[in-house]
C-alpha positions as CSV (number, residue, x, y, z in Angstrom):
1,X,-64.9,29.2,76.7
2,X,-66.1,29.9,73.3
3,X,-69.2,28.0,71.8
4,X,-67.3,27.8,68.7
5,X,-64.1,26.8,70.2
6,X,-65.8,24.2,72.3
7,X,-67.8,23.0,69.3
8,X,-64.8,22.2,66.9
9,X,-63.1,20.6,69.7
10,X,-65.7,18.0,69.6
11,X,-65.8,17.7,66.0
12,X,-62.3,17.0,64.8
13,X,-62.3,14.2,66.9
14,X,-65.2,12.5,65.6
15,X,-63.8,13.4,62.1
16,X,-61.1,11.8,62.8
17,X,-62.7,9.1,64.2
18,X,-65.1,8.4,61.3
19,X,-62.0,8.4,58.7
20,X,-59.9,5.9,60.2
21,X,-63.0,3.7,60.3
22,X,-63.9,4.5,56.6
23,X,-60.0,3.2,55.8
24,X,-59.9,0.4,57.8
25,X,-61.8,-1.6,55.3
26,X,-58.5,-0.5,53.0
27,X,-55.8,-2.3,55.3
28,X,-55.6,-6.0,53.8
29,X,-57.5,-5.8,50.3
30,X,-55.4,-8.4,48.8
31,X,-55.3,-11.2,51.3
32,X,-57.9,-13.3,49.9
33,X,-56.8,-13.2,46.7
34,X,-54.8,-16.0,44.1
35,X,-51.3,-15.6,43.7
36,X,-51.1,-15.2,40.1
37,X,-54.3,-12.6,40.1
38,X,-54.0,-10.4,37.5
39,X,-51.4,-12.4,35.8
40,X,-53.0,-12.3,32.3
41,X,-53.4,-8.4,32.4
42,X,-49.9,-8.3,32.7
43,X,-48.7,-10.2,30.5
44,X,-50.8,-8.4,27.6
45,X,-50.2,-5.4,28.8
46,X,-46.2,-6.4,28.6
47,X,-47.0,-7.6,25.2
48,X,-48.8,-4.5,23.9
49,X,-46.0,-2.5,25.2
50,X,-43.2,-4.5,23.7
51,X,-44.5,-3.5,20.1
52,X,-48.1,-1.9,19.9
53,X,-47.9,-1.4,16.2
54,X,-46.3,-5.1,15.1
55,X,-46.1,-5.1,11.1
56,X,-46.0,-8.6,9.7
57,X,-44.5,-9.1,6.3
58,X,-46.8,-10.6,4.0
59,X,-49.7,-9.0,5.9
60,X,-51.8,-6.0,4.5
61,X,-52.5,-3.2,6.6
62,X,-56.1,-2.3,6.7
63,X,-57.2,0.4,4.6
64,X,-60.0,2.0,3.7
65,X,-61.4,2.9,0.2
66,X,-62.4,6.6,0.2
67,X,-64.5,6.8,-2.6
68,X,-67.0,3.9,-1.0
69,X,-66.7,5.8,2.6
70,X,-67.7,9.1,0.6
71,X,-70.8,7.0,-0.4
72,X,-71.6,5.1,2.5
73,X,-71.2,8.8,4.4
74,X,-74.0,10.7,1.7
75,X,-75.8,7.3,2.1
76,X,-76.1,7.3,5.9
77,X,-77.0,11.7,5.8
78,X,-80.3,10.7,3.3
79,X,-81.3,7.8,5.5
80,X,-80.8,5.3,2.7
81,X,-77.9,2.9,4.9
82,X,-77.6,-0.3,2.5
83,X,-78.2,-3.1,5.2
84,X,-76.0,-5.8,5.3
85,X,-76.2,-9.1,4.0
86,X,-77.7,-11.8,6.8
87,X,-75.4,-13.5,8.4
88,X,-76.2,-17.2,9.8
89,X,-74.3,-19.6,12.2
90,X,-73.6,-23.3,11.3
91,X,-73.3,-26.3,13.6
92,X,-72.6,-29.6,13.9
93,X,-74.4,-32.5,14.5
94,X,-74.2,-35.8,16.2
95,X,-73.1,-37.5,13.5
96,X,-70.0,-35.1,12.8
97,X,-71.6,-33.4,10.1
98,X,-72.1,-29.7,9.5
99,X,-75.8,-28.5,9.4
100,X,-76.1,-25.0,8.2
101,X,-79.2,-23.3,6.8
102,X,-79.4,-24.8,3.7
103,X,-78.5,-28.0,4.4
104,X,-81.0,-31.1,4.0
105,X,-80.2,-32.2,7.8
């Protein structure tokens, strides 16, 4: 016989062997899990199909102003970005009352 002949005989059934034990670990991926899993992804997903570009009456669309994006663009090629303002958190004490950062609390 062949030494090539007798060779692949050997190997395609080990190939074989070695894939059906790779998939096995694919046979049951779902058992352990809830019900209801992925509920919530398909229920937006429902919604964003059902109208992905809802208009509300009474609602403005974003925009943008093309003159300030002209500015903001030459601003950002010289290296001279205008940082914004800083931004700060409030909270809320024991008492019920707001504390922010220029509060006497």
């Amino acid at each position: 016989m062949d030494p090539m002949a007798m060779c692949c005989t050997r190997i395609i059934p080990l190939a074989a062997l070695a894939a059906v034990a790779a998939l096995s670990g694919c046979a049951d991926a779902r058992r352990d899990l809830s019900p209801d899993f992925g509920a919530a992804v398909r229920t937006n997903l429902a919604a964003q199909i059902a109208d992905p570009e809802a208009r509300y009456e009474g609602v403005r669309q974003p925009g943008g102003d093309g003159v300030r994006a002209v500015l903001a663009a030459g601003r950002y090629g010289k290296d001279q970005v205008i940082q914004p303002a800083q931004a700060s958190t409030s909270s809320i004490d024991s008492k019920g009352g707001a504390k922010g950062p220029g509060s006497a609390n």
